[in-house]
N, CA, C and O of each residue as an XYZ file, in Angstrom:
468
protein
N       2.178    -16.928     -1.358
C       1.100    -16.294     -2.084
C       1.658    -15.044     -2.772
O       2.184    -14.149     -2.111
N       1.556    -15.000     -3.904
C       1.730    -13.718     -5.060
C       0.810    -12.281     -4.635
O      -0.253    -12.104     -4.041
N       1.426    -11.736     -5.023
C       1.128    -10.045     -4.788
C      -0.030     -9.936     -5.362
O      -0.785     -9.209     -4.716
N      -0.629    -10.505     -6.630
C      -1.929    -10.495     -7.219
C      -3.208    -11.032     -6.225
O      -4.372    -10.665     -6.064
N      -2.406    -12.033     -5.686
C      -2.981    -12.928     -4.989
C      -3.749    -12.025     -3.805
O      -4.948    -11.991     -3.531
N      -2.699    -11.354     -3.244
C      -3.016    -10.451     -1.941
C      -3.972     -9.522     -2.114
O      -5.063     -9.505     -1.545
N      -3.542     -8.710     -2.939
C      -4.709     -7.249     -3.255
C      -5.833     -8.301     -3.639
O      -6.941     -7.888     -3.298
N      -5.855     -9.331     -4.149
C      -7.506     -9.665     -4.570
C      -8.243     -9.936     -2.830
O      -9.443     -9.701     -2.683
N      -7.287    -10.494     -1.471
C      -7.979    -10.845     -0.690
C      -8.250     -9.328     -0.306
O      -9.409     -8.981     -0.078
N      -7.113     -8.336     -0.225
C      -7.581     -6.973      0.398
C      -9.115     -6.586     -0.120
O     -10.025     -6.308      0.662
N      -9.244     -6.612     -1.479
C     -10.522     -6.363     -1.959
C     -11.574     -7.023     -2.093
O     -12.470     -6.653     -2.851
N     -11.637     -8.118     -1.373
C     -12.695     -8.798     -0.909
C     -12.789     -8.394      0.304
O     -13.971     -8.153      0.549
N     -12.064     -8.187      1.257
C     -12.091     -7.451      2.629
C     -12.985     -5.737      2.560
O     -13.761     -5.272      3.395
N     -12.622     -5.269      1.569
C     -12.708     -3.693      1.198
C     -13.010     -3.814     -0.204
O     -12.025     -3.691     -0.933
N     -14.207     -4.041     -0.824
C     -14.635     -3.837     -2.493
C     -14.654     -2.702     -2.747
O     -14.791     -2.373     -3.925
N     -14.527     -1.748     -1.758
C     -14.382      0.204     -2.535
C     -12.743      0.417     -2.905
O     -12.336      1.522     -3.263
N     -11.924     -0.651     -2.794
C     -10.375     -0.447     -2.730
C     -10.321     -0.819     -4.282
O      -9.482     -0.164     -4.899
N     -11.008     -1.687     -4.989
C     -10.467     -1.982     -6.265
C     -10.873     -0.761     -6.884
O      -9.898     -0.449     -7.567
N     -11.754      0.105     -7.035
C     -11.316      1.319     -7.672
C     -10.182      2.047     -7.292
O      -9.904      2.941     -8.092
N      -9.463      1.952     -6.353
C      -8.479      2.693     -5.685
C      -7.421      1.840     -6.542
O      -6.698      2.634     -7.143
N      -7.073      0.516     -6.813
C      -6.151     -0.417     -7.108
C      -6.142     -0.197     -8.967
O      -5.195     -0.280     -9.749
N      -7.651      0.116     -9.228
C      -7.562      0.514    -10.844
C      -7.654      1.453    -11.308
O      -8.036      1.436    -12.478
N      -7.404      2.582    -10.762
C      -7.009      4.003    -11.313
C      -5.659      4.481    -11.848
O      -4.544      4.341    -11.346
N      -6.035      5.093    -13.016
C      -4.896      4.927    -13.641
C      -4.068      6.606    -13.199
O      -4.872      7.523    -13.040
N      -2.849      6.892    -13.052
C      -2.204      7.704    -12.551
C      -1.127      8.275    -13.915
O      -0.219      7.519    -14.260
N      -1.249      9.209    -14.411
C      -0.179      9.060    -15.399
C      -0.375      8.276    -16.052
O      -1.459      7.996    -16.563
N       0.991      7.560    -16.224
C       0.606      6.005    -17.499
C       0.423      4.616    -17.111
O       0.379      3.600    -17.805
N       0.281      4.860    -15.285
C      -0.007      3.321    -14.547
C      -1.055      3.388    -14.148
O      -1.751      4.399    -14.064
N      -1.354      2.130    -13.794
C      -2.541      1.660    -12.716
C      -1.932      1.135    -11.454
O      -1.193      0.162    -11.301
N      -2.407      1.995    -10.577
C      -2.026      1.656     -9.054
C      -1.351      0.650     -9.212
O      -0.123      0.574     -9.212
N      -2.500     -0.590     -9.427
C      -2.346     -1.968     -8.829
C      -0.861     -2.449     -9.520
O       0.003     -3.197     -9.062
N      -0.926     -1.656    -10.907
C       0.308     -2.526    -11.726
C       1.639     -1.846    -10.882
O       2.713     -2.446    -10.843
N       1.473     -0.775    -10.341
C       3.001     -0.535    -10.402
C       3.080     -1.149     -8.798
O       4.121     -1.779     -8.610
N       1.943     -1.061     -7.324
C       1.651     -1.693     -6.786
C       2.346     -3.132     -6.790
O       3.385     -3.293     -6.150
N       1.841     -4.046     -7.423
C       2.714     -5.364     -8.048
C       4.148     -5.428     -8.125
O       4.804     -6.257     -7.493
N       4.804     -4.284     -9.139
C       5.969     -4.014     -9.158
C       6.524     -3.948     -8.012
O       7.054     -4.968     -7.570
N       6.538     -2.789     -7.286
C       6.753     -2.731     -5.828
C       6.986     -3.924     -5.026
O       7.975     -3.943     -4.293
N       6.076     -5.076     -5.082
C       6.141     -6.097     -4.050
C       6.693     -7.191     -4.857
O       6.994     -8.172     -4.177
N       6.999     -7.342     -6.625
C       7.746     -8.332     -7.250
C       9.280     -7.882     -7.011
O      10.134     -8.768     -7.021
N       9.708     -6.378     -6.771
C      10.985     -6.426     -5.924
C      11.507     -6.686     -5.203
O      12.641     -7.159     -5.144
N      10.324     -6.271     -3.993
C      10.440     -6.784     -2.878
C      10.332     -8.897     -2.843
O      10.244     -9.774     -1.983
N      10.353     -8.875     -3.223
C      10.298    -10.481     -3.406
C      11.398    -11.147     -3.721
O      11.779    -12.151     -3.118
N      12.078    -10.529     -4.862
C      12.879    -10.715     -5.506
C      14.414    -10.560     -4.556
O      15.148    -11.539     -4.423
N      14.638     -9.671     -4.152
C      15.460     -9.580     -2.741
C      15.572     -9.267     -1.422
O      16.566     -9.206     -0.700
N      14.143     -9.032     -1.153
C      14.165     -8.710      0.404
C      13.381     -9.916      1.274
O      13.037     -9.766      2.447
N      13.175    -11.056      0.542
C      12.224    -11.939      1.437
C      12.801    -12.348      1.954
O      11.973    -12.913      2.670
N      14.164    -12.795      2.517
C      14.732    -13.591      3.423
C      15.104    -12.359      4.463
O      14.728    -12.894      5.506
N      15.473    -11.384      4.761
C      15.464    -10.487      5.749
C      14.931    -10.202      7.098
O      15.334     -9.584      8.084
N      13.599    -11.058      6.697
C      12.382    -10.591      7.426
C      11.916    -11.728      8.023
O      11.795    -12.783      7.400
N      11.577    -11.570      9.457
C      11.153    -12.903     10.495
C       9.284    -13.010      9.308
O       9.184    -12.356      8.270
N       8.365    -13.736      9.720
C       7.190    -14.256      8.817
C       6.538    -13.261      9.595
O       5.657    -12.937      8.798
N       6.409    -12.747     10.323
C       5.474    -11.600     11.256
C       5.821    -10.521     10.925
O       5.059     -9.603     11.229
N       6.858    -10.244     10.315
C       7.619     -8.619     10.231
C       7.453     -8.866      8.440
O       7.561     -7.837      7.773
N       7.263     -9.844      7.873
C       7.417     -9.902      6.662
C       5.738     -9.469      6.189
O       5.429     -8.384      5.696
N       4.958    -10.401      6.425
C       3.482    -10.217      6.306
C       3.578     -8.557      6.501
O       3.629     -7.917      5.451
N       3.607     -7.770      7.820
C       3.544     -6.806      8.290
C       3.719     -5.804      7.145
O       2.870     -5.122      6.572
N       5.285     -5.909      6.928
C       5.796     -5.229      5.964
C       5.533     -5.461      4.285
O       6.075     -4.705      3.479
N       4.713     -6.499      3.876
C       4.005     -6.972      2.881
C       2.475     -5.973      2.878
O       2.241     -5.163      1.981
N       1.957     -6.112      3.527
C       1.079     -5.582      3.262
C       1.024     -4.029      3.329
O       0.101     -3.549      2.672
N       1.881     -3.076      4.038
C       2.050     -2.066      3.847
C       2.687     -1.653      2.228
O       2.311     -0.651      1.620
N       3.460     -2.396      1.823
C       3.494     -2.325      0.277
C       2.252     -2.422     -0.540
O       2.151     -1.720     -1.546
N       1.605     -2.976     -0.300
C       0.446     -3.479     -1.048
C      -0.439     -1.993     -0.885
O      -1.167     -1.509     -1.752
N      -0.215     -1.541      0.199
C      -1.425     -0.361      0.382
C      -0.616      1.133      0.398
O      -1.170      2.140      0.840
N       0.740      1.145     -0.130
C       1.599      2.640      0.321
C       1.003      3.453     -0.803
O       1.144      4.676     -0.777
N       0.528      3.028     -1.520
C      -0.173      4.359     -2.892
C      -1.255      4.293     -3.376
O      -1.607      4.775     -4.452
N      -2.209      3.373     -2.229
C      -3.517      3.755     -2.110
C      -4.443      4.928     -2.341
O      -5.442      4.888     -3.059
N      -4.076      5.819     -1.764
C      -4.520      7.075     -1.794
C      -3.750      7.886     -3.125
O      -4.000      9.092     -3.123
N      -2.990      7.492     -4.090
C      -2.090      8.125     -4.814
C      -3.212      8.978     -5.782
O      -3.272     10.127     -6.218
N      -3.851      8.062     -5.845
C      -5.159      8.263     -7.464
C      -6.123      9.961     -6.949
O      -6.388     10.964     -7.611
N      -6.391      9.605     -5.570
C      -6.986     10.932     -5.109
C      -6.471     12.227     -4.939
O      -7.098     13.285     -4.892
N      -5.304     12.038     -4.855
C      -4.684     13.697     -4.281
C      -3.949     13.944     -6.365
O      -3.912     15.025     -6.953
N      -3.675     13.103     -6.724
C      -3.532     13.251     -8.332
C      -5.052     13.929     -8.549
O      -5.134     15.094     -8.940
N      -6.026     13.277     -8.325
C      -7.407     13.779     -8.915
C      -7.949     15.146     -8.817
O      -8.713     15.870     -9.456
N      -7.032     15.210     -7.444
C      -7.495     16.766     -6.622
C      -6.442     17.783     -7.148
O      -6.646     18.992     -7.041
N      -5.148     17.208     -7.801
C      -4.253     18.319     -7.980
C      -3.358     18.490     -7.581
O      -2.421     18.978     -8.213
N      -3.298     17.976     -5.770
C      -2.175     17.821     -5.247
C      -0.653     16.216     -4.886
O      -0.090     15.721     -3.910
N      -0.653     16.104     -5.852
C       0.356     14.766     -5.866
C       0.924     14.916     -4.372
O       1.016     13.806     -3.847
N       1.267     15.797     -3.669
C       2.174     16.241     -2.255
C       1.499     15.406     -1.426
O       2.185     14.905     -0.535
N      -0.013     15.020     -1.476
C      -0.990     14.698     -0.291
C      -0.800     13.135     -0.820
O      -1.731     12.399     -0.492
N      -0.077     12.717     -1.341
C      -0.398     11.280     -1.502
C      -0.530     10.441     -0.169
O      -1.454      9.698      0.162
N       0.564     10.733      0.468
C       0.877      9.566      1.594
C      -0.261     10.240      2.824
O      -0.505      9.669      3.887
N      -0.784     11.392      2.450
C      -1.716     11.440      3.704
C      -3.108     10.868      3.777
O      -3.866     10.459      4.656
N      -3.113     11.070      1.998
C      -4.290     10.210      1.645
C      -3.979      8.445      1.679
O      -4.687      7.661      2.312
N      -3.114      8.159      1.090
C      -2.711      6.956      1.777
C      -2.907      6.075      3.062
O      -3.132      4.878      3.244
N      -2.720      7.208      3.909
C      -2.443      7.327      5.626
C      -3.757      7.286      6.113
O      -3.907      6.715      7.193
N      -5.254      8.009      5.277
C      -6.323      8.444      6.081
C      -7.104      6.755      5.275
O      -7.915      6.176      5.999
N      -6.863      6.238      4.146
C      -7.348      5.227      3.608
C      -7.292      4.140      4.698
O      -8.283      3.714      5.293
N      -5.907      3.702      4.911
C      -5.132      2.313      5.637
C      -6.157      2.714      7.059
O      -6.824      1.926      7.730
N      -6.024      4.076      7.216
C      -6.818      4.444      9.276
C      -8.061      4.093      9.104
O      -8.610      3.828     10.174
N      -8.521      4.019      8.464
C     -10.015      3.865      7.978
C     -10.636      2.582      8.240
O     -11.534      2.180      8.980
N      -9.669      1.956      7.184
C      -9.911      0.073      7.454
C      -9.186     -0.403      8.346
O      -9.513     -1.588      8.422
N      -8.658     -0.264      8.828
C      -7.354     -0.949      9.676
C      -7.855     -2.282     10.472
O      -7.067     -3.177     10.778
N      -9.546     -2.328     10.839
C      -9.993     -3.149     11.247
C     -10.212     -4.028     10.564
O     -10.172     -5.140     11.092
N     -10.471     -3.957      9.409
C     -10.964     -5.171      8.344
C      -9.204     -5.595      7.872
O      -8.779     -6.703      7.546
N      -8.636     -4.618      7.954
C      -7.166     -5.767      7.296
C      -6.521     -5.935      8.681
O      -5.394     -6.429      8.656
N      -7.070     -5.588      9.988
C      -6.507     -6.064     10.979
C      -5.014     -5.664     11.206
O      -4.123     -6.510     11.287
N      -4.832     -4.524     11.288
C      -3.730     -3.606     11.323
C      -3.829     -2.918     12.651
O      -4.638     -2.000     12.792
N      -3.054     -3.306     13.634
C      -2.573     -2.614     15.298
C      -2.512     -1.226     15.376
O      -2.378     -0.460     14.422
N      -2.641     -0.865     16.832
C      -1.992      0.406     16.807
C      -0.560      0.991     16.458
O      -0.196      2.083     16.019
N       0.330     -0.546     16.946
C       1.423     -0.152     16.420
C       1.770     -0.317     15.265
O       2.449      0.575     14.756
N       1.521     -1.167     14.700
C       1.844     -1.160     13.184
C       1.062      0.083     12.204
O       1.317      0.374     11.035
N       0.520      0.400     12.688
C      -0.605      2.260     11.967
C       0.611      2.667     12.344
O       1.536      2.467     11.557
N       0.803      3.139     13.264
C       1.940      4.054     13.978
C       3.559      3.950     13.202
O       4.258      4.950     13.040
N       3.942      2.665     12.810
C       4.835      1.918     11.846
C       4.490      2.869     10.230
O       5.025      3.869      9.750
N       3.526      2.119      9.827
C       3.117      2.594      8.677
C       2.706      4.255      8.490
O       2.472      4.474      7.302
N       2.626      4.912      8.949
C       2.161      6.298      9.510
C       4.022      6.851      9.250
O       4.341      7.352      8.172
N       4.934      6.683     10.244
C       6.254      6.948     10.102
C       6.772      6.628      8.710
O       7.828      7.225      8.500
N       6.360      5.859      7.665
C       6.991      5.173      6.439
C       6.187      5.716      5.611
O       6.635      5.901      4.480
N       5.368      5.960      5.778
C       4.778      7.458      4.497
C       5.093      8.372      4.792
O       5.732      9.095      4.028
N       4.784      8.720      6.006
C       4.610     10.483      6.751
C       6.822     10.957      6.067
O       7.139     12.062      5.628
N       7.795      9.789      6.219
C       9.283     10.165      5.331
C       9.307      9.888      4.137
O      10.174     10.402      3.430
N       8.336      8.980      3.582
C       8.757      8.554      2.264
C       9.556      7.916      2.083
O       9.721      8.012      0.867
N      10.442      7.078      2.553
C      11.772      6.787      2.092
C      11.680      5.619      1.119
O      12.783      5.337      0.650
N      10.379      4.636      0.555
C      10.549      3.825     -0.451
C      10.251      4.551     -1.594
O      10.429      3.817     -2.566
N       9.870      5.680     -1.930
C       9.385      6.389     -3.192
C      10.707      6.560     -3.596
O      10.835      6.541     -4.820
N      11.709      6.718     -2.973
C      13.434      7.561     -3.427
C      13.740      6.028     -4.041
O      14.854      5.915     -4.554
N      12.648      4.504     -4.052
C      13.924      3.598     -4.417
C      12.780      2.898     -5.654
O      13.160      2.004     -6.410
């Protein structure tokens, strides 16, 4: 299943997320650069990953700049990943996201380390 594919089920799960997915930031829209993000990831990281660690790590792409559109709105670009962070804690039940995997995803914003790539 395609990355388009996914955010449409997230937002049937969560219909307040497609405004989050179509806000435009600068000269993107979430969702497009969103896409980007996971057509890379596709492109060379899908064999890496057992189908449980892949999903896992799939969908945290899909949702790492969730919150990007709000802390832009507010002024502070710095708060992205916390807004990010307080979005994903929010639903975690409807996309069915663990304690440990919050805790996963929580460590991978709270460093940033895919924004540097």
């Amino acid at each position: 299943m395609g990355g388009k594919k996914r955010i449409e089920e997230i937002c049937e799960k969560i219909p307040t997320l497609n405004e989050l997915y179509d806000a435009r930031v600068r000269h993107y829209k979430i969702k497009d650069h969103t896409l980007n993000v996971y057509n890379q990831f596709a492109k060379y990281f899908f064999d890496g990953f057992t189908k449980e660690k892949m999903e896992e790590f799939i969908l945290f792409l899909l949702l790492h700049d969730i919150g990007k559109s709000i802390s832009y709105k507010n002024g502070n670009r710095q708060n992205q990943y916390i807004d990010s962070i307080n979005i994903i804690n929010k639903y975690k039940k409807e996309l069915k996201i663990s304690e440990d995997t919050m805790l996963l995803y929580k460590a991978l914003l709270s460093s940033s380390p895919i924004g540097k790539y």
